[in-house]
NUKE-607480 format. One record per residue (C-alpha): residue in three letters; z negated, x negated, y. Coordinates in nm, 2 decimals, decimal comma, always signed. Layout:
N
<r: ALA | z: Z | x: X | y: Y>
...
***
This chain:
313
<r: UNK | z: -1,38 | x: +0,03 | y: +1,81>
<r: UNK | z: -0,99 | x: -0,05 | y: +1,84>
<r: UNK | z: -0,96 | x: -0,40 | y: +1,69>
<r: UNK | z: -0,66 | x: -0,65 | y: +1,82>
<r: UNK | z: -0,41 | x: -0,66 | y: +1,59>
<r: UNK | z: -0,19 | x: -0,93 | y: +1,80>
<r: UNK | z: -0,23 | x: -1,20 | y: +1,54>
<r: UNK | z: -0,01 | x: -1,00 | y: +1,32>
<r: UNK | z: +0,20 | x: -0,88 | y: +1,54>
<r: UNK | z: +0,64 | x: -0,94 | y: +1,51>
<r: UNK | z: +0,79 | x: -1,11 | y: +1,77>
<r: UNK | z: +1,15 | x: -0,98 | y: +1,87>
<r: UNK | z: +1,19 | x: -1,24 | y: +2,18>
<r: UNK | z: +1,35 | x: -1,53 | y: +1,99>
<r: UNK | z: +1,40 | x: -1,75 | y: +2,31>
<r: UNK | z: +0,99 | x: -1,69 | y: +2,32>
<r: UNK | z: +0,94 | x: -1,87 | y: +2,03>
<r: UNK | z: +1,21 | x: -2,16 | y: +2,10>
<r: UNK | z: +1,48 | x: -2,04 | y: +1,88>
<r: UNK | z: +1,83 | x: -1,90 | y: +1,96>
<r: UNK | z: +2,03 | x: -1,66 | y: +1,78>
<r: UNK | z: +2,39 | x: -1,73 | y: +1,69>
<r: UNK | z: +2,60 | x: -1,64 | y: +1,36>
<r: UNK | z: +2,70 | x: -1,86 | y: +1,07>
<r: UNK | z: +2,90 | x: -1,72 | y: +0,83>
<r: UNK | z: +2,84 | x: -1,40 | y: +0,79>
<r: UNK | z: +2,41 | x: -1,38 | y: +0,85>
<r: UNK | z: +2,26 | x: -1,39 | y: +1,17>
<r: UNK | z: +2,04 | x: -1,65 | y: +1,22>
<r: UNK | z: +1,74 | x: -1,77 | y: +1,46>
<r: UNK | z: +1,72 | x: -2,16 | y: +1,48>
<r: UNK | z: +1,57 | x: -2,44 | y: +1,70>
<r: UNK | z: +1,29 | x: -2,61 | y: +1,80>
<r: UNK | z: +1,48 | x: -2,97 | y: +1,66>
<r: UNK | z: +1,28 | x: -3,31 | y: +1,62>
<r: UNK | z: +1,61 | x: -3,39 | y: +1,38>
<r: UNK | z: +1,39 | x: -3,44 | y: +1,14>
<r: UNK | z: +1,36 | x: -3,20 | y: +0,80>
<r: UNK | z: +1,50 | x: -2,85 | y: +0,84>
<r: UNK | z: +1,24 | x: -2,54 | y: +0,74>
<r: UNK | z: +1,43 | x: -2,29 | y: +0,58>
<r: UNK | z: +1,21 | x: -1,95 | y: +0,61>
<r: UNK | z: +1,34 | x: -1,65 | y: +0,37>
<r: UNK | z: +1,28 | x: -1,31 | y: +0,35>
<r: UNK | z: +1,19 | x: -1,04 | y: +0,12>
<r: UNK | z: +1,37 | x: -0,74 | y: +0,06>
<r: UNK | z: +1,32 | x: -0,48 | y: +0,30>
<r: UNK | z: +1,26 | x: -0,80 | y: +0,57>
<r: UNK | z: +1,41 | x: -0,99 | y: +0,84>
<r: UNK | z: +1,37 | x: -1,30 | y: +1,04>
<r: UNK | z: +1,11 | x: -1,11 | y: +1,18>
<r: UNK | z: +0,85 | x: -1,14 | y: +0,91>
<r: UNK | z: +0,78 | x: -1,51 | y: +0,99>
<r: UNK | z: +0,67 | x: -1,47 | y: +1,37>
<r: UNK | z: +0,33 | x: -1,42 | y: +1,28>
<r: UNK | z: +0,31 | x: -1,76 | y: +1,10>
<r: UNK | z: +0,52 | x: -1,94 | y: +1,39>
<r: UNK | z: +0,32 | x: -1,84 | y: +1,66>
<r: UNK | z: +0,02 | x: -1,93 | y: +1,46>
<r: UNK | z: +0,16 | x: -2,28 | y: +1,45>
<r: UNK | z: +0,18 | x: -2,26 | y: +1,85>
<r: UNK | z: -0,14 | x: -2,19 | y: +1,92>
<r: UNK | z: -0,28 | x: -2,43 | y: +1,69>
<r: UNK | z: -0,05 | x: -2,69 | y: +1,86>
<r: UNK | z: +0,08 | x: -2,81 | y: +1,57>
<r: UNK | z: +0,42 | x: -2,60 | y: +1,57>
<r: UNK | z: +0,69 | x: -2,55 | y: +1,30>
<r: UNK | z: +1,00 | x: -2,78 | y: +1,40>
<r: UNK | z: +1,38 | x: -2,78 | y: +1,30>
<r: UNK | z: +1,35 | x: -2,39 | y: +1,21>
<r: UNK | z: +1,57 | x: -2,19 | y: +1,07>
<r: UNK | z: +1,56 | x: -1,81 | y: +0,94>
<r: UNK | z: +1,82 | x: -1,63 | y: +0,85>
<r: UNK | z: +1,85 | x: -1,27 | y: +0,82>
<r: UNK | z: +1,98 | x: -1,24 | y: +0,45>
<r: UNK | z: +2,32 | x: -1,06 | y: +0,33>
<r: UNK | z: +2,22 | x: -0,65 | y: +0,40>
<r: UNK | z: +1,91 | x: -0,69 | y: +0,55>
<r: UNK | z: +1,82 | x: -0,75 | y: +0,94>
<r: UNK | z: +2,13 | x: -0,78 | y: +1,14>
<r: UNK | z: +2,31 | x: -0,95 | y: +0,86>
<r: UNK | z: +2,66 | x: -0,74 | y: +0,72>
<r: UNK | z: +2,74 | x: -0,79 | y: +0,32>
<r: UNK | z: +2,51 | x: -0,77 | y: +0,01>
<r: UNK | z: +2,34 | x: -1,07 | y: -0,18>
<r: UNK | z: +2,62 | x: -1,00 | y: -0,49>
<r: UNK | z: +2,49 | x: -1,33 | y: -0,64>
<r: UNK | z: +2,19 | x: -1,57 | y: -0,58>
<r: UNK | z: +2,35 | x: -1,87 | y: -0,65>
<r: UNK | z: +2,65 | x: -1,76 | y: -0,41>
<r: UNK | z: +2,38 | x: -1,70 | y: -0,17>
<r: UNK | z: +2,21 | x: -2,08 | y: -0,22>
<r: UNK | z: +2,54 | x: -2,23 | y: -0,18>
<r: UNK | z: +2,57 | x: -2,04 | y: +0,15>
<r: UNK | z: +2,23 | x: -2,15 | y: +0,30>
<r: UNK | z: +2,31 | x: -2,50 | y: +0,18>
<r: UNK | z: +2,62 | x: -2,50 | y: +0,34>
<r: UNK | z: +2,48 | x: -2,40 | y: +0,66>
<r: UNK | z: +2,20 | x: -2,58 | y: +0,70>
<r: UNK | z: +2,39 | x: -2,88 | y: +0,65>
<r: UNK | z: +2,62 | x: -2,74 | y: +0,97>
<r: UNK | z: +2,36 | x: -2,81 | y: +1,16>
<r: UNK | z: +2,31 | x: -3,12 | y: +1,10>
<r: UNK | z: +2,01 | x: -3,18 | y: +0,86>
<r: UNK | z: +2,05 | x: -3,35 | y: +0,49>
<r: UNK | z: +1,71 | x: -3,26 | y: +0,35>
<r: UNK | z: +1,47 | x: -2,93 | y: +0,37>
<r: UNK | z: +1,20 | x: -2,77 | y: +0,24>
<r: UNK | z: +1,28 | x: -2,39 | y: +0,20>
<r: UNK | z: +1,01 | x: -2,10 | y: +0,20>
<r: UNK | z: +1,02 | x: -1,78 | y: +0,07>
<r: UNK | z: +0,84 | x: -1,49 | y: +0,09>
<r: UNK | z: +0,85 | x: -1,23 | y: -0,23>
<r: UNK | z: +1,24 | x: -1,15 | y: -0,35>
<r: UNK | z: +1,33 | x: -1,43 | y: -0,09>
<r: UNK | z: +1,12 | x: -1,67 | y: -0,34>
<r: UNK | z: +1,40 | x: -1,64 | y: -0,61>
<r: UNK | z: +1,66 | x: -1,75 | y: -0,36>
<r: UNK | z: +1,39 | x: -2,00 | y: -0,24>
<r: UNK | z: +1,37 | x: -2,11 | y: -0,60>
<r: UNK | z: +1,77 | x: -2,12 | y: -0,68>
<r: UNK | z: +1,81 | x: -2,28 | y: -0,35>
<r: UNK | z: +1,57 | x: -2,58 | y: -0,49>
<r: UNK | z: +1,71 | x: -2,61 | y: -0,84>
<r: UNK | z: +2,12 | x: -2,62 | y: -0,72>
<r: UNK | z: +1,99 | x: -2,88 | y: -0,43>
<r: UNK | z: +1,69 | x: -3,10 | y: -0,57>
<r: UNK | z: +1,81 | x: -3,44 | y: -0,40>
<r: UNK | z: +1,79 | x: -3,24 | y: -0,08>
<r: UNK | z: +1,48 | x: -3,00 | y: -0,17>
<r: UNK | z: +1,16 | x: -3,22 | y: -0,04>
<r: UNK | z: +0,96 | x: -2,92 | y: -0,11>
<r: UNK | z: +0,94 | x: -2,54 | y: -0,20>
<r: UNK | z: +0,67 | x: -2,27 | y: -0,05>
<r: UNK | z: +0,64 | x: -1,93 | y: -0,19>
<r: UNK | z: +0,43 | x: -1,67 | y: -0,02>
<r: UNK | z: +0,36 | x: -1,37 | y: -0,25>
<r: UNK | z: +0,64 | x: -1,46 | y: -0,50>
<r: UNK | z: +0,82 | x: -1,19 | y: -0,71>
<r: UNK | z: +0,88 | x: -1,34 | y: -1,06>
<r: UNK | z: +0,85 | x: -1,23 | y: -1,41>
<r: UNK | z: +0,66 | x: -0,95 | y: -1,41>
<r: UNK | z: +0,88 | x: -0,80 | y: -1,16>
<r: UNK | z: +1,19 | x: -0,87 | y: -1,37>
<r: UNK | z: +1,03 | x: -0,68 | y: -1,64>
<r: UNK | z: +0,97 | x: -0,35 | y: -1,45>
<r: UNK | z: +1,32 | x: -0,32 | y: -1,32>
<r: UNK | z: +1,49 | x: -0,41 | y: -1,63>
<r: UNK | z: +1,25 | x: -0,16 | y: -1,80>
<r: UNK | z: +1,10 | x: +0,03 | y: -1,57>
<r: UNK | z: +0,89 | x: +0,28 | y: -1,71>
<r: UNK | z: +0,77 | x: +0,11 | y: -2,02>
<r: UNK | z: +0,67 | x: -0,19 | y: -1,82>
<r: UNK | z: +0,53 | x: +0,02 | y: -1,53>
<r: UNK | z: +0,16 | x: -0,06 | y: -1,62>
<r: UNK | z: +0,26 | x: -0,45 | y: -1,58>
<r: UNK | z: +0,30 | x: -0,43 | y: -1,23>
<r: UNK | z: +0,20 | x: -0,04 | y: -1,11>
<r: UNK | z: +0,28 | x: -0,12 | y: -0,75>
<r: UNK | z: +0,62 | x: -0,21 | y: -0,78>
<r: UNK | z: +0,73 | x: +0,01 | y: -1,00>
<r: UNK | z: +0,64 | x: +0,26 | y: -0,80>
<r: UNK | z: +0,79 | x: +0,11 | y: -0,49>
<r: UNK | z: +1,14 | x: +0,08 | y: -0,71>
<r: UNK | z: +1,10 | x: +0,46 | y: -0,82>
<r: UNK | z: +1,04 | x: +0,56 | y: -0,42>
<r: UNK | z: +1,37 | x: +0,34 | y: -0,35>
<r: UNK | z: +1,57 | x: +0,54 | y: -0,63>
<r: UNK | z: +1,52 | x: +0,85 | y: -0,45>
<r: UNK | z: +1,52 | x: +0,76 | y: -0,11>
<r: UNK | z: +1,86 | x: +0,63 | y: -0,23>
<r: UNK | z: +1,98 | x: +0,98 | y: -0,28>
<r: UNK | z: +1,92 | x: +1,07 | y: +0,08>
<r: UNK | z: +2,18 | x: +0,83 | y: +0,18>
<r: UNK | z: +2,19 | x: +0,76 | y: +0,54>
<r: UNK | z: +1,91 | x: +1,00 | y: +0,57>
<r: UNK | z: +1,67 | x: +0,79 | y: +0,41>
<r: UNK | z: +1,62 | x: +0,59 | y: +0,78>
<r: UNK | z: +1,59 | x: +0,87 | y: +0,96>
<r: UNK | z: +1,31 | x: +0,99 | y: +0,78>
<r: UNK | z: +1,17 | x: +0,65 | y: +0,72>
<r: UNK | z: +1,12 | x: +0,64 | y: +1,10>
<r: UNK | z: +1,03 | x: +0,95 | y: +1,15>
<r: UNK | z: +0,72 | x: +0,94 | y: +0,92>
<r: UNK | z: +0,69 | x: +0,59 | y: +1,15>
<r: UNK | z: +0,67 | x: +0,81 | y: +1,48>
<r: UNK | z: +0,43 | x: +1,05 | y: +1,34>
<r: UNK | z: +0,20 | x: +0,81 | y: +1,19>
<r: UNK | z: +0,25 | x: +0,87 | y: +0,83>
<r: UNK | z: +0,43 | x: +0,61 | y: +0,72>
<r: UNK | z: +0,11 | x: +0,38 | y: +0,81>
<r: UNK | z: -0,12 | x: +0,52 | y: +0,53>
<r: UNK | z: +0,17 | x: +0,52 | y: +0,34>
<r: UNK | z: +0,22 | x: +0,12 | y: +0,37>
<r: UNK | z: -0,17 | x: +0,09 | y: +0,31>
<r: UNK | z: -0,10 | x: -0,04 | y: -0,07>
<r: UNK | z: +0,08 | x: -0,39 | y: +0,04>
<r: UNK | z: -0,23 | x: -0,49 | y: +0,30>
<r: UNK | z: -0,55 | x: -0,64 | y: +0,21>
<r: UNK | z: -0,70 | x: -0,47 | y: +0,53>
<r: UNK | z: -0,46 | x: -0,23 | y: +0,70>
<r: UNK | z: -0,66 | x: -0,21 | y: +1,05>
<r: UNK | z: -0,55 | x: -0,57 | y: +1,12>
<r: UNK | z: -0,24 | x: -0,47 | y: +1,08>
<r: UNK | z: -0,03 | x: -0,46 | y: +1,44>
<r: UNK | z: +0,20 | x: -0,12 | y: +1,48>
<r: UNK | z: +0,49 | x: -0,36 | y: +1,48>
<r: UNK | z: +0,48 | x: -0,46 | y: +1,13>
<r: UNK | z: +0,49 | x: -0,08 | y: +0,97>
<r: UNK | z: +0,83 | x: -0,04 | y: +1,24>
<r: UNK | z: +0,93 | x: -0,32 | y: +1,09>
<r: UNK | z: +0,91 | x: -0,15 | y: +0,72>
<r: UNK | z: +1,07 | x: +0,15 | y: +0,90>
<r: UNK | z: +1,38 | x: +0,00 | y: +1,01>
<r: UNK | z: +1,39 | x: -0,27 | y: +0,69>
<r: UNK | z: +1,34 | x: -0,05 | y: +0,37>
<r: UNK | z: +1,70 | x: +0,03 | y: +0,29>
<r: UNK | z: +1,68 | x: +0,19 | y: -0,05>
<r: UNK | z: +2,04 | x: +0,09 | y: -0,18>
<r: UNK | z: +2,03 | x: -0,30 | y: -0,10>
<r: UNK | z: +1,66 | x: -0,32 | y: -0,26>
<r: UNK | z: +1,81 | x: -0,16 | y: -0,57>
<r: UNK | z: +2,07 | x: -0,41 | y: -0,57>
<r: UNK | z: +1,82 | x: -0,69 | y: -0,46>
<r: UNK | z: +1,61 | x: -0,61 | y: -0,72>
<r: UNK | z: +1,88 | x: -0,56 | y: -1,02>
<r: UNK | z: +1,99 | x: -0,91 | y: -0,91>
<r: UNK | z: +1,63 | x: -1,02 | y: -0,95>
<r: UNK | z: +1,61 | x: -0,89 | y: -1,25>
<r: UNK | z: +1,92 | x: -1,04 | y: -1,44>
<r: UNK | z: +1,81 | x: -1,37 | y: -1,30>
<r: UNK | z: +1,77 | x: -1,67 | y: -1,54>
<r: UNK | z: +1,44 | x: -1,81 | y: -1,46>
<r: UNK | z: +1,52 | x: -2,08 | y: -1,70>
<r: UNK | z: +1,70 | x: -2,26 | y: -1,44>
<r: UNK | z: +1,37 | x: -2,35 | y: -1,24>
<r: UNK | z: +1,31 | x: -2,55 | y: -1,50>
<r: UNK | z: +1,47 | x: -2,86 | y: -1,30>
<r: UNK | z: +1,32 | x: -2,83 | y: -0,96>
<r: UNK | z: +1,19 | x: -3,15 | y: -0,88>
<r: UNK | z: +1,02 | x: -3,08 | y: -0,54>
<r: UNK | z: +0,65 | x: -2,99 | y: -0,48>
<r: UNK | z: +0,60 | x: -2,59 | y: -0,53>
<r: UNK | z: +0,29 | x: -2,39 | y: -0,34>
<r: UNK | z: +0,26 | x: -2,03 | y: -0,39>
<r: UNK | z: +0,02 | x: -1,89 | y: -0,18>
<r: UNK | z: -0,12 | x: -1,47 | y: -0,31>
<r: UNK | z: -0,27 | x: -1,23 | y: -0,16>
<r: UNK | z: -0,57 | x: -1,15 | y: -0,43>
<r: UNK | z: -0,48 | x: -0,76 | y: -0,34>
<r: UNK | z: -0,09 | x: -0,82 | y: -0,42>
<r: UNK | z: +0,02 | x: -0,54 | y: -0,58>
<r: UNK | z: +0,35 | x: -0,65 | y: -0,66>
<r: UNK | z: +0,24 | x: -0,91 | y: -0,90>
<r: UNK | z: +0,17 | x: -0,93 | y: -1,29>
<r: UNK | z: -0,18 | x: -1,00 | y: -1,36>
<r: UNK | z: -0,05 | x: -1,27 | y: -1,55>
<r: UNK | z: +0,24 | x: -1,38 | y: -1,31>
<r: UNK | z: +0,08 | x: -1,75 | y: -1,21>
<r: UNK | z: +0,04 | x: -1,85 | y: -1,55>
<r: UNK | z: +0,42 | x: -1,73 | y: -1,65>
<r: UNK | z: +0,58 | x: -1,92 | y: -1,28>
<r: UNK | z: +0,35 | x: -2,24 | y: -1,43>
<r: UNK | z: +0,50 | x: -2,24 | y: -1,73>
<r: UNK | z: +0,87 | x: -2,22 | y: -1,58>
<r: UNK | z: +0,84 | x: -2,43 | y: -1,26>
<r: UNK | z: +0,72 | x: -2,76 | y: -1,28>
<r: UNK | z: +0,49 | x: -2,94 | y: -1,01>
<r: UNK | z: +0,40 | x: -2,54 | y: -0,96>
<r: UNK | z: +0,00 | x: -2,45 | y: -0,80>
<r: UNK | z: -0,08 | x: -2,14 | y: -0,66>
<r: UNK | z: -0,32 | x: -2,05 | y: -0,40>
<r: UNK | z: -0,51 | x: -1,71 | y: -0,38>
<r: UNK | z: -0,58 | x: -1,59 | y: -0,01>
<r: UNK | z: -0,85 | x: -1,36 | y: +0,04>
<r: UNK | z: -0,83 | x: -1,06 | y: +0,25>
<r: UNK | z: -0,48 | x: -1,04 | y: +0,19>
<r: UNK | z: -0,21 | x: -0,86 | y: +0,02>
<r: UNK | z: +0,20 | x: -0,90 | y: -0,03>
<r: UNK | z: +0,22 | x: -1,03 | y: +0,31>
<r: UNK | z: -0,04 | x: -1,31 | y: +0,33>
<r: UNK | z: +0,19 | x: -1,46 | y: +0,59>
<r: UNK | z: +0,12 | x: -1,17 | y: +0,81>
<r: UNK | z: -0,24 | x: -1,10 | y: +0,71>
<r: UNK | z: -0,34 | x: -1,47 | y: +0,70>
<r: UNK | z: -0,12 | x: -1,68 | y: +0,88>
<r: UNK | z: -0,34 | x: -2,02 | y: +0,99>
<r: UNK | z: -0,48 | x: -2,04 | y: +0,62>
<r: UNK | z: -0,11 | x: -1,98 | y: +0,45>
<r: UNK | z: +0,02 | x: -2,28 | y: +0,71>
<r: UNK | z: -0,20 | x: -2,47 | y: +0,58>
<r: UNK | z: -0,20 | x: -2,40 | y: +0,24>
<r: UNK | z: +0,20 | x: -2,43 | y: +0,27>
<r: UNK | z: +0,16 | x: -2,77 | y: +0,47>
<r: UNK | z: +0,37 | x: -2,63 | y: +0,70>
<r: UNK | z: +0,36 | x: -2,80 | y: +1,08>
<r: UNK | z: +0,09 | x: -3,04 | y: +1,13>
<r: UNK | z: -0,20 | x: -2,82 | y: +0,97>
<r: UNK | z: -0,09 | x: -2,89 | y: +0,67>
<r: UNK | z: -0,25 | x: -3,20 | y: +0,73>
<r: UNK | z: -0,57 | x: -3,06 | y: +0,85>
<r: UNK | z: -0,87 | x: -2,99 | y: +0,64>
<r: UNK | z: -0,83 | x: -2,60 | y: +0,46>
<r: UNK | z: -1,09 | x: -2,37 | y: +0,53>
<r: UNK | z: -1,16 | x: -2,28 | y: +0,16>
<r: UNK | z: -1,34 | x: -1,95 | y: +0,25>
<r: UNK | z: -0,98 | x: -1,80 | y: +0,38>
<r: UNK | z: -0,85 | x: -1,90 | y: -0,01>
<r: UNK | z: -0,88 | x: -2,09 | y: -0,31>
<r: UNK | z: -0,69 | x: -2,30 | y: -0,54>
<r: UNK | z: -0,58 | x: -2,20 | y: -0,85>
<r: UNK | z: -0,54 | x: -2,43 | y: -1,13>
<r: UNK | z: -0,22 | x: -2,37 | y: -1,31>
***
């Protein structure tokens, strides 16, 4: 039986969703839906775009309790965004800055796996103006010690290391590495191939493996993650917002110990586990991660604990 995959499905059409597209600086961004009241700031992972968070907006819609004063930017290298991230905290003073060109003094800033250490930067440079920080599938320490040492700490975090070994040599195919990337796409292999970051890949809509397609570029997820990985964490020590993570139980890009290391870094840190999900719980489970996030007005709403479960830290 062919089940509908719609509820995970990316949506292109920004006017759709009550956003425009315009350019600030040098990233492309998708904005709107204004009360004037605090911005959302949603962040990518590597090999993302804006793209990634249309699931969990158009969940918002149809619950009738929709995400307001939006904005997603496509990050330096990925999407339709020219440059490299060269330096996080370059990057946090370049969100800051435009967020604040559009009007809004305060935010609270989400970020989904690599995007969480920008989310995290973003919070520690800007706490008077941070009111609060979601992570969805948060890469963090365990990730930083696979890249730095990547075959001796391979067992820490299998998944990723053998997503940054796949990166390495897709590197060496140079401009050939997206050509083949959506080839495998229009044959169908790249689907099974992508099975590892679901919880449950036949939920997955078509859209989302494109997605990976056109958004795994080998050479900026080297240099994404070598950023990552030279990162002081220490400096989350002053966040002062609220911080959620919300994980997939099947993420296997994190540590099995990776809650308990963010907790002992980031303070006011909880993490909730979503069932039936993987690295994408915004994708997978998008009305349970809105509400674990408190983003919109179901984050007001009474959780339905069988979609997840808290975590104490």
């Amino acid at each position: 039986m062919h089940r509908d995959t719609s509820l995970t499905a990316l949506r292109t059409s920004a006017a759709a969703l009550g956003l425009r597209r315009t350019r600030l600086g040098r990233m492309t961004v998708h904005a709107g839906r204004e009360r004037g009241e605090v911005a959302t700031l949603l962040l990518h992972g590597a090999a993302g775009s804006w793209t990634t968070w249309t699931p969990l907006i158009a969940a918002s819609d149809r619950l009738g309790t929709p995400i307001t004063d939006v904005i997603i930017p496509d990050l330096p290298g990925w999407g339709d965004s020219a440059g490299t991230v060269d330096d996080i905290g370059a990057v946090s003073a370049e969100l800051a800055a435009m967020i604040r060109s559009q009007g809004f003094e305060r935010w609270r800033v989400v970020g989904h796996s690599l995007g969480g250490f920008v989310a995290l930067d973003l919070a520690a440079r800007e706490p008077e103006a941070t009111v609060g920080v979601g992570l969805v599938s948060p890469s963090g320490p365990g990730v930083q010690a696979v890249v730095r040492r990547p075959f001796a700490r391979a067992a820490r975090v299998p998944g990723f290391a053998g997503m940054l070994l796949a990166m390495r040599a897709l590197s060496g195919l140079g401009a050939g590495a997206s050509d083949l990337l959506r080839g495998l796409d229009r044959v169908g292999l790249l689907r099974p191939l992508a099975a590892p970051l679901f919880a449950r890949l036949d939920r997955i809509d078509p859209s989302v493996i494109s997605a990976l397609a056109d958004e795994i570029r080998p050479v900026a997820f080297g240099g994404a993650a070598r950023l990552a990985a030279a990162y002081d964490t220490a400096r989350w020590r002053t966040i002062t917002a609220s911080v959620v993570s919300v994980r997939g139980e099947r993420d296997v890009f994190a540590a099995a110990d990776e809650q308990a290391r963010l907790a002992a870094i980031v303070p006011r840190f909880r993490e909730v586990r979503m069932r039936s999900a993987g690295h994408f719980a915004h994708v997978e489970q998008p009305v349970a991660t809105l509400r674990a996030l408190g983003l919109g007005a179901a984050g007001g709403t009474d959780p339905r604990w069988r979609d997840y479960r808290r975590v104490t830290a």
